[in-house]
C-alpha positions in Angstrom: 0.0 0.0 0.0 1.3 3.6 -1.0 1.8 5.8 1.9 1.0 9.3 -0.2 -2.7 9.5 -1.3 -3.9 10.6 -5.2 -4.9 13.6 -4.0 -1.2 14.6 -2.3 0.7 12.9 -5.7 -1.4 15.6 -7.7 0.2 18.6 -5.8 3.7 19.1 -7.8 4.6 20.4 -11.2 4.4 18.1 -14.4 7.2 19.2 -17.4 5.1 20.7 -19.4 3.8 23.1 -16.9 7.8 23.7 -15.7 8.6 24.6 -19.5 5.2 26.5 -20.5 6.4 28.5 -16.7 9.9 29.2 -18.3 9.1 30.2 -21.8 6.5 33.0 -20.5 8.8 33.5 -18.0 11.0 34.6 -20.8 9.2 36.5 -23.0 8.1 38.6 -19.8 11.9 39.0 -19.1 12.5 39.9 -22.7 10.2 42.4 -23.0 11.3 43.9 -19.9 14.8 43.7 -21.6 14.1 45.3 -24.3 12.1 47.9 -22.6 14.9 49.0 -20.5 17.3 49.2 -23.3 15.3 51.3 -25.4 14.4 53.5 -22.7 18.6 53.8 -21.8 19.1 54.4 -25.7 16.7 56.8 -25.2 18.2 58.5 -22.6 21.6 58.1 -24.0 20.3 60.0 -27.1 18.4 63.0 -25.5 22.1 64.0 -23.7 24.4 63.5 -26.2 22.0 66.0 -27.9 21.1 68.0 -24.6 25.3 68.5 -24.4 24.9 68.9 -28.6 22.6 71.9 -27.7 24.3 73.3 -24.7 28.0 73.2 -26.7 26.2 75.2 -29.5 24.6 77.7 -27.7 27.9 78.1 -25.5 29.6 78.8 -28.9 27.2 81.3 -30.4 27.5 83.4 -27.5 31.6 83.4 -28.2 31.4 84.2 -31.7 29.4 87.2 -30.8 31.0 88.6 -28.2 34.1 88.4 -30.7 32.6 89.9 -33.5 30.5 92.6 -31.7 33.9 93.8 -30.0 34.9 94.8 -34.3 36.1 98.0 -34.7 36.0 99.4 -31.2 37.7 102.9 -30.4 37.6 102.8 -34.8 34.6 105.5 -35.0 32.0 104.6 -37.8 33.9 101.3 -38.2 35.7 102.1 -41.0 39.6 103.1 -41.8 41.0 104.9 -44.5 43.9 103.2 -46.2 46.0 103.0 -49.4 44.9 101.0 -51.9 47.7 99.2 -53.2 46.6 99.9 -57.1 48.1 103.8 -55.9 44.9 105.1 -57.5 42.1 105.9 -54.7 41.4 105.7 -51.1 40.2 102.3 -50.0 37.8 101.9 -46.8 39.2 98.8 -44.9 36.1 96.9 -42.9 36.6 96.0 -39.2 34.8 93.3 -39.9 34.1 91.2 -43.2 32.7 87.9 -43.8 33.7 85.2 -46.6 30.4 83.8 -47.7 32.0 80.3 -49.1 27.9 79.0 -50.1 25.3 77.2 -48.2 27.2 73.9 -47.9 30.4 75.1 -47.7 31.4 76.9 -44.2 31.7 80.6 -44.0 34.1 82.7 -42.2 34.5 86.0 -40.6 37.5 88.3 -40.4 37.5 90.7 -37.3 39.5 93.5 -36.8 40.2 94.9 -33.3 42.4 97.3 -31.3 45.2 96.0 -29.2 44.8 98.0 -25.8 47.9 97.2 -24.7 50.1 98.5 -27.4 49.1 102.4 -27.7 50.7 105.8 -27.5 50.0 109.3 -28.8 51.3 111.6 -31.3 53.6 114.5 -30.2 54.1 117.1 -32.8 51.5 117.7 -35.7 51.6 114.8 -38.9 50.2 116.9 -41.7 50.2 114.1 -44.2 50.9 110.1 -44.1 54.3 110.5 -46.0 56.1 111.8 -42.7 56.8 109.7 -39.6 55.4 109.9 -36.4 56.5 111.4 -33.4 54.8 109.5 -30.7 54.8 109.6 -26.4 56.2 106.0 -26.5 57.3 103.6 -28.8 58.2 100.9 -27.3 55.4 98.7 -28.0 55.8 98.7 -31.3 57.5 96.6 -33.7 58.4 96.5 -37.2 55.8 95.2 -39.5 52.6 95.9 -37.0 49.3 97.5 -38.5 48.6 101.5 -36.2 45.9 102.9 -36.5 45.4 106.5 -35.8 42.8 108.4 -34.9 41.9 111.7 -33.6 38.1 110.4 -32.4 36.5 111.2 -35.9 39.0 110.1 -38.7 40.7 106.6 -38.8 43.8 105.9 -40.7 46.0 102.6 -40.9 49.8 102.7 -41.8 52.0 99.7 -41.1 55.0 100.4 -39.1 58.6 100.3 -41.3 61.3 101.0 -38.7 60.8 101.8 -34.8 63.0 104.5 -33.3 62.9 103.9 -29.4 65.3 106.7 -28.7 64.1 109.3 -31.3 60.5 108.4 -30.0 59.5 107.5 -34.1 57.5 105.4 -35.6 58.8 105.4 -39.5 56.3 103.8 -41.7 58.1 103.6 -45.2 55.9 102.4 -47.9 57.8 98.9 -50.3 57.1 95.4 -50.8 57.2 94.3 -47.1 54.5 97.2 -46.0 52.1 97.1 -48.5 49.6 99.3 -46.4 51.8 102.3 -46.9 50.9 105.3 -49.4 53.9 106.0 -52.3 55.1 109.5 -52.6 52.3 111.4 -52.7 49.6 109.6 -51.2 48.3 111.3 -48.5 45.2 109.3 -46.8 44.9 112.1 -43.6 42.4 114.2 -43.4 42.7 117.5 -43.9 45.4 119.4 -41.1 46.5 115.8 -40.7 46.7 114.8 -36.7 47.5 116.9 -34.0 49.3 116.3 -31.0 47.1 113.8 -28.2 46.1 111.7 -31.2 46.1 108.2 -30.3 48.4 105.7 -32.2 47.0 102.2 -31.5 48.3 98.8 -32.9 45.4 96.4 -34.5 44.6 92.9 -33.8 43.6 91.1 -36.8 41.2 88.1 -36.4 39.7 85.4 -38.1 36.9 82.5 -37.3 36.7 79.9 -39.2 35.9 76.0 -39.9 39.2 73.5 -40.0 37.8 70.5 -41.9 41.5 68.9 -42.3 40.5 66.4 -39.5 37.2 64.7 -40.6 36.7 62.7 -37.4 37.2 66.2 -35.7 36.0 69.2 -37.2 36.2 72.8 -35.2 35.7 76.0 -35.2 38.9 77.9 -34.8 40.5 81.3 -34.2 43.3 82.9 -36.2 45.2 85.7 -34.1 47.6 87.8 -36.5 50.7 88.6 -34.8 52.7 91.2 -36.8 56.0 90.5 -37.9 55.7 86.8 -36.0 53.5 83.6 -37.3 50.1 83.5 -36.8 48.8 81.9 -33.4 45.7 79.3 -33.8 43.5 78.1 -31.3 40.4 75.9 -30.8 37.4 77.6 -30.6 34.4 74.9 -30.4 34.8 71.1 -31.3 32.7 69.4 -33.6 31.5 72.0 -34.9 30.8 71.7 -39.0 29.5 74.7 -40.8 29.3 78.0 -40.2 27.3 80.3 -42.0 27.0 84.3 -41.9 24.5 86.4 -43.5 24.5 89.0 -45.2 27.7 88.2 -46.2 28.5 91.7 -46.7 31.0 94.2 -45.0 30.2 96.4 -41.8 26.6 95.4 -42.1 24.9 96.3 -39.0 22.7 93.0 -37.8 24.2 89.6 -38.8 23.0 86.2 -38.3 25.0 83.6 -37.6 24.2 79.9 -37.4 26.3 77.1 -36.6 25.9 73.0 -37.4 27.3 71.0 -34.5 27.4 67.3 -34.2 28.0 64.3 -32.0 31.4 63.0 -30.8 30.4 59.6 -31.7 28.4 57.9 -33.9 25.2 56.0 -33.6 24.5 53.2 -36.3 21.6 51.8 -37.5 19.6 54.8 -37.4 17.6 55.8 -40.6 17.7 59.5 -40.1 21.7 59.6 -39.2 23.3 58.0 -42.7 26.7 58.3 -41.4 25.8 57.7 -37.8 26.5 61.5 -36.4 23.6 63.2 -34.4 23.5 66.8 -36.0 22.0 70.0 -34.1 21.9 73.5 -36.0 20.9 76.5 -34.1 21.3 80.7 -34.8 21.3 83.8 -33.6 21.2 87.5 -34.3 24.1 89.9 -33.8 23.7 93.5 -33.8 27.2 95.2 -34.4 28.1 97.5 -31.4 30.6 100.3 -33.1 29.2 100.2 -36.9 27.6 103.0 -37.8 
C-alpha cells in the first residue's frame, strides 16, 4: 500500500507546466529587456544632444561677443587706407565675412584694437608721408598695423622702422608694408593729426571652420601677430559649418548659425546616414561700433 494518497501525488509540477512556466517567463523577461534598453538608448540619445545643444549655444555666445567687439575705439567702423593699385582711397572693414555657399562653411574676419600696445602723437603729422613722433614707442614693432585716430577720422599705416630713442615710428611704404601710401599719397584728413592723437596697434582676427580632421571638425581662431607667425587656437569642437549672413562688409545686424554634431556615432539609425547626431541652431548679432 502507498503511503501518499492521489490527492497529495497531484500537488507538484508536471514538465510541461515547468517549460510553459519558463518560456513565459521569458518572453516577460525579454520584454522587460528590451524595454529598459530602449528607454537607456533613449536617454543616451536626448544627452548626447542636450550637451549637442548646450555646446552650440555656448559657442554662439563666443562668436558674438568676438565679432561685436569689431572695430571698437575705430569711430564709424571704417579706416581709410591705401589702396595698393596707388589710384584711390580704399575703406578697410573691421569686420568682413567670406560667404563660401550654403554647404560650404563661411568665415569672418575681425579687426580689433590691441589695448595694450598704444601711445600718442607728439608734434602735428600733416600728411601720411612723414613719420610719427609718438609719447612711447616701445610697444611697437616692425611690420605691425597702427591705426590712428583723432576720435573722428581713422587711418591705418604699417610700421617700417621703430625708433625707441628718437621716439618715431617710421612707416616707409615697399614690398614688405604694403599698407603704406607711395610718394604722394596722402590718406589724412585734412590738417593731418595733432598732438594727443592716439596711435594704436590692431589685432587682426579670423573665425573659421578647419575640416582637415574629418573625425574632428572645429571652429577655430586665427590671431595675426605682426612681424611673428600667426597663433591658432580651438574655438568649439565638432563643430561643422558655419554660416553668416549677409555676407556683406560692416553690415549692422548679422545672423550667424552654426551645425554641431556628436562626438560619436550612432549606427543603424535611418535618419543619421553616417551615424553623427547633428544640431543646427542661430542667432542674431547686432554690431556695437558700426555705424
Amino acid at each position: 500500500m502507498s503511503l501518499l494518497s492521489p490527492k497529495r501525488r497531484n500537488k507538484g509540477w508536471t514538465l510541461i507546466e515547468l517549460l510553459v512556466a519558463t518560456a513565459l517567463s521569458m518572453i516577460v523577461l525579454s520584454a522587460a529587456m528590451y524595454f529598459l534598453i530602449t528607454v537607456n538608448k533613449r536617454t543616451s540619445l536626448d544627452e548626447v544632444y542636450n550637451d549637442m545643444r548646450q555646446n552650440a549655444m555656448i559657442s554662439l555666445k563666443q562668436i558674438s561677443r568676438v565679432m561685436k567687439m569689431a572695430g571698437a575705439g575705430i569711430r564709424g567702423g571704417i579706416i581709410r587706407a591705401y589702396d595698393k593699385n596707388g589710384d584711390s582711397l580704399a575703406y578697410l572693414p573691421v569686420i568682413y565675412p567670406y560667404d563660401n555657399g550654403s554647404t560650404t562653411p563661411d568665415s569672418v574676419f575681425v579687426r580689433l584694437i590691441d589695448g595694450d600696445c598704444k601711445t600718442t602723437i607728439t608734434k602735428r603729422m600733416p600728411n601720411s608721408s612723414a613719420e610719427l613722433c609718438v609719447a612711447d614707442p616701445s610697444c611697437f614693432q616692425q611690420k605691425d598695423l597702427i591705426l590712428i585716430t583723432d576720435g573722428r577720422t581713422c587711418s591705418m599705416l604699417q610700421v617700417s622702422h621703430v625708433q625707441i630713442a628718437a621716439k618715431k615710428l617710421q612707416h616707409n611704404p615697399g614690398v614688405d608694408y604694403p599698407y603704406n601710401p607711395p610718394g604722394g599719397k596722402n590718406i589724412f584728413p585734412p590738417g593731418g593729426y595733432g598732438p594727443g592723437a592716439w596711435v594704436i596697434r590692431i589685432q587682426d582676427m579670423r573665425i573659421k571652420i578647419d575640416n582637415s580632421d574629418p573625425k574632428r571638425p572645429y571652429l577655430k581662431v586665427i590671431y595675426s601677430k605682426w612681424p611673428a607667425p600667426d597663433e591658432e587656437y580651438l574655438f568649439a569642437d565638432n563643430i561643422e559649418n558655419f554660416q553668416i549672413t549677409p555676407p556683406v562688409a560692416n553690415a549692422t545686424l548679422y545672423t550667424v548659425s552654426i551645425t554641431i554634431r556628436s562626438d560619436r556615432k550612432f549606427p543603424g539609425k535611418s535618419e543619421y546616414p553616417d551615424g553623427y547626431l547633428r544640431f543646427t541652431t542661430s542667432t542674431k548679432i547686432s554690431m556695437r561700433n558700426i555705424e
